[in-house]
N, C-alpha and C positions, 0 to 999 in steps of 0.2 A: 504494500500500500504506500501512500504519497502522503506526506507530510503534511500536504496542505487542505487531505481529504478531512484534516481534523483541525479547521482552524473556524472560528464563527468569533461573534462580539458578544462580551459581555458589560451590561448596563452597568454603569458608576456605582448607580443606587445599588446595584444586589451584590458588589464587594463589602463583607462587612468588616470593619476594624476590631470591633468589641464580641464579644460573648453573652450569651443569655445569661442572664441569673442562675438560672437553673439551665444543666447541661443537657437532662434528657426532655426537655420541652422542647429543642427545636423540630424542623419539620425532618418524616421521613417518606422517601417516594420511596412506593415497592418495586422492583420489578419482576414481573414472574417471566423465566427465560424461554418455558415450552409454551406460552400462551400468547406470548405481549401483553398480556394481563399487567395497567399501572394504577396501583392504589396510592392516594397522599393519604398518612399516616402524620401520628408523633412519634420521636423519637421510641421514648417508652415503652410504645405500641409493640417494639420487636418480641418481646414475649412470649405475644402469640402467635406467632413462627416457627418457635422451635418447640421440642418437645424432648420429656424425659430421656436422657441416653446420646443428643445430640450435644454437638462441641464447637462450641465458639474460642479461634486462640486470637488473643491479645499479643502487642510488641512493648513490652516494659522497660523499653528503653525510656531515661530518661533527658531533659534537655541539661547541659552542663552551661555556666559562665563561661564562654567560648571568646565573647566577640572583650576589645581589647583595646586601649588607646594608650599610644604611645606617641613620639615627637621623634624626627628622624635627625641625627646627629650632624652637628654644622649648620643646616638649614634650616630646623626648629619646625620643620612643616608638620601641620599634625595627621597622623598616619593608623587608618582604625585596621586593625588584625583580626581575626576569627580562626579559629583555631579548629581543623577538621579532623586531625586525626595524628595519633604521637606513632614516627617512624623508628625513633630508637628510644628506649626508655632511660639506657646508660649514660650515650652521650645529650640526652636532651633536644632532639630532633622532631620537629615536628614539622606535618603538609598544613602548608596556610593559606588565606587567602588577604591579599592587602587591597587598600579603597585609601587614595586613586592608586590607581596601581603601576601611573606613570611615573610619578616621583621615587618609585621604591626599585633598585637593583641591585646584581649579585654584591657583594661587600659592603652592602648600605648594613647602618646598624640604629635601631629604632631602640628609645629607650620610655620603658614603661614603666621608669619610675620613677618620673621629672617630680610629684605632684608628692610622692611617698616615700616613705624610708628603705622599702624591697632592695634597691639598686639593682634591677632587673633590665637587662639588657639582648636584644634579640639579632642576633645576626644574618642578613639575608645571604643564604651559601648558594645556591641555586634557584632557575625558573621552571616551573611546571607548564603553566598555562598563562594567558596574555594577563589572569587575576593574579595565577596560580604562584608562588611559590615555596623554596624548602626553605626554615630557619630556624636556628640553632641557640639557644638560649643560653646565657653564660655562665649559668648559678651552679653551683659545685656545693650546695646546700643539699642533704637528705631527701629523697625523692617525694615522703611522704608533704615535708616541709614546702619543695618545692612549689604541690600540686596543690597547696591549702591559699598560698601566696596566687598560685593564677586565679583560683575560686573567689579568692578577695576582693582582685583588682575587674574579675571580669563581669560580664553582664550577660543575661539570659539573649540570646540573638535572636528577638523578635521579629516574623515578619517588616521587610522594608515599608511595604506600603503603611504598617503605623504609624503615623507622625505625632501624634501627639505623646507628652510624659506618660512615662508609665509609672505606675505602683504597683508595691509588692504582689498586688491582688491578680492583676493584671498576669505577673510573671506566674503566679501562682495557677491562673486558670489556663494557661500556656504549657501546664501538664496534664497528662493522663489522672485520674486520682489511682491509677495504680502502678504511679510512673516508680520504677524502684533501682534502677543498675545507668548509673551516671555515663554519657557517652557519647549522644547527640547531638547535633544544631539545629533540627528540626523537629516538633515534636510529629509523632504519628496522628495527625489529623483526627482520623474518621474515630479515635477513640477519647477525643474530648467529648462526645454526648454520653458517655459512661458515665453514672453517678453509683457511688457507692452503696444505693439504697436499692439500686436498678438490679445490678450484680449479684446483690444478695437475694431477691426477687427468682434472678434466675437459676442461681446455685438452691435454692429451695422449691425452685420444679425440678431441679434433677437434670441442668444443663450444665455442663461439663465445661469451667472456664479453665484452661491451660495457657501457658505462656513461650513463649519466644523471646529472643531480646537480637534485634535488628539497631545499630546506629546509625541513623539516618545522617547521611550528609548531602556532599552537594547531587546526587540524581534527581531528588525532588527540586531542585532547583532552575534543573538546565531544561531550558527552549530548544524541539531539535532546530537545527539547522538544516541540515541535511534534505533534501526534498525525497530521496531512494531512504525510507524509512532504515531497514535491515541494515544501513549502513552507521548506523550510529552508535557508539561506547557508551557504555554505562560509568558512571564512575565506581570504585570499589568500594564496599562497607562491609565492617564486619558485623558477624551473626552466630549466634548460637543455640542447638537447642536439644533440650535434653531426654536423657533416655526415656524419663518421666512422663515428658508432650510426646514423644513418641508413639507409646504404650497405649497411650489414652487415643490417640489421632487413629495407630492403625486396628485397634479395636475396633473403635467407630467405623471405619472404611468397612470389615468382614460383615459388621451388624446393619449394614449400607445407611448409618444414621446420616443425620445432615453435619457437615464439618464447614463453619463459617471463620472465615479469617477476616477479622476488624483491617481493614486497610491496605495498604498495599504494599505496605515494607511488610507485615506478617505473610502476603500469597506471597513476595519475593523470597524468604526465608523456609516457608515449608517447597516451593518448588523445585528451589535452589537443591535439598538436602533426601529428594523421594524419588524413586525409580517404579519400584512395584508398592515399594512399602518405604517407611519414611524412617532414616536413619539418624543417629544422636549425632554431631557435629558442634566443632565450635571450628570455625575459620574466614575466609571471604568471600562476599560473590560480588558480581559485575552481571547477572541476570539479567538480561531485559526481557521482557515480553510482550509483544507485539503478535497482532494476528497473520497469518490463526496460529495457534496453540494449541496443544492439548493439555489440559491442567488435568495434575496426576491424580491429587487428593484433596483438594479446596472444590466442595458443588454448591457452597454461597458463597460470600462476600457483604460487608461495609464497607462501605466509602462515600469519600464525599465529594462535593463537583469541583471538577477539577479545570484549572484554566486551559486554554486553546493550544494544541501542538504541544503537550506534554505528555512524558512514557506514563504519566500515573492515569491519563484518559485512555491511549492506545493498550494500556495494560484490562480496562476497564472493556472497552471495545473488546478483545480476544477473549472475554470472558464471557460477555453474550453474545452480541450478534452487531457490527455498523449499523444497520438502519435502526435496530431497537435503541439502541444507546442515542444516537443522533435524535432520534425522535421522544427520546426522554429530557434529552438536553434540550429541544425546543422546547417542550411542556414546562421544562422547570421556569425558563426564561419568561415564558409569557404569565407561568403561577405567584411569579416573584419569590423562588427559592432561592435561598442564599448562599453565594460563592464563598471559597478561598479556606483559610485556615479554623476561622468562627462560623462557618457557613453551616448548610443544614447535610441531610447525608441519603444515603441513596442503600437500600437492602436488595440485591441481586440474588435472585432464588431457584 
């Protein structure tokens, strides 16, 4: 498919910035995948979908103080960092991303800690991508020490389109409430209409919540480019998942119960790790999934609308059907259901 089969406008008005008060109030459209069958729902309403023996897995990753301001040496420019992901843990190596990304090269040294007593100091050693680069931090401090010092200085990396101040609450609703294994820059979307009250709800009909931990970086991020879909990289994240979700997942498959994965980093993590049957793993993927596909062990899905010419819609697409998804996406548009990260979410059945 072509890149551009998946690009359409979405209204100002239905990006939202904020979150409900309450996470499982907002809207859910159904879609049932053998019928074209589309019901609007509440959130909450998922419920009554599944049934005693079926398994919903969650990605419990959770968002870390990633993003980062420092002042690049000589120049004084102020220079914001986001930290994706630690390449050596000895020598203090990390893949980064810097903003602007013109003023930052190989030997530049940004110091994050014009403002504090850290004396933390970041060395640019190499380029990745035209944002992308490697750097090297210069602290010879205890690693635990280290990593309390970047947690300090850094901030939760909120969606860009935010512009307004945030507050703790704000940072706070920016997680899963089951968010638990620090790692992220992105939370896993579709599992902010989780409420703890919800959960328990379905762990007391006898719905089988298990976990994954996927760290989402930059793939939710990136626009393809590419118009020859199949041609495009995913970038790498790590993932892991245990013998535990296993046990429970390939169960459910022999019992042919329903197996719903909240999102899109949880289908990239159970597809990434199952062939017949779905194996314990902690390592990387680079998965993309685009149509068609055959998905091994995931026959639901949560998610939520996702913007124009992105892998997390084509992922959505090879799940049901282009014209069902397409013709959901104009329903949502014309219902006033809401996009992006606080947006409402979609049940694929």
């Amino acid at each position: 498919m072509k890149t551009s089969d998946f690009n359409f406008k979405i209204p100002k008005n239905l990006i939202v910035d904020k979150p409900l008060e309450e996470r499982d109030e907002s809207r859910l459209m159904v879609i049932h995948k053998n019928t074209g069958k589309i019901e609007h729902k509440l959130f909450k309403n998922i419920i009554d979908y599944f049934n005693k023996g079926d398994v919903i897995i969650i990605n419990n990753t959770k968002v870390f103080p990633a993003k980062l301001y420092g002042f690049k040496e000589k120049t004084d420019a102020k220079i914001e960092v986001i930290l994706l992901r630690e390449l050596d843990k000895k020598k203090r190596i990390w893949d980064i991303l810097v903003d602007p990304a013109r003023k930052v090269r190989i030997g530049n040294k940004i110091n994050l800690s014009k403002n504090n007593n850290y004396n933390l100091i970041l060395e640019i050693i190499d380029n990745t991508t035209s944002r992308g680069r490697i750097g090297r931090f210069n602290s010879n401090i205890p690693y635990n020490e280290f990593i309390e010092i970047i947690k300090k200085l850094g901030e939760t990396p909120l969606p860009k389109y935010i512009k307004y101040p945030v507050s703790q609450q704000d940072i706070d609703k920016y997680q899963t409430v089951y968010a638990k294994i620090e790692g992220a820059i992105l939370a896993p979307t579709a599992g902010l209409h989780f409420s703890k009250i919800l959960l328990k709800k379905l762990e007391i009909k006898g719905i089988k919540i298990c976990e994954i931990t996927l760290h989402i970086g930059l793939s939710n991020l990136i626009i393809i480019e590419v118009e020859d879909v199949s041609k495009h990289r995913m970038d790498t994240e790590p993932y892991f998942i245990s013998q535990k979700t296993c046990d429970i997942i390939n169960n459910a498959l022999l019992n042919n119960k329903r197996i719903c994965a909240v999102g899109t980093s949880s289908v990239r993590a159970i597809e990434s790790s199952s062939y017949k049957s779905l194996k314990p793993i902690r390592g990387w993927t680079n998965k993309f999934i685009f149509p068609p596909y055959d998905f091994k062990m995931v026959n639901s899905m949560i998610t939520n609308f996702h913007i124009p010419k992105s892998t997390l819609l084509m992922m959505v697409v090879a799940f049901a059907n282009y014209d069902l998804i397409m013709k959901a996406y104009e329903i949502a548009l014309k219902e006033n259901y809401r996009f992006y990260s606080y947006g409402d979410a979609m049940l694929i059945i």
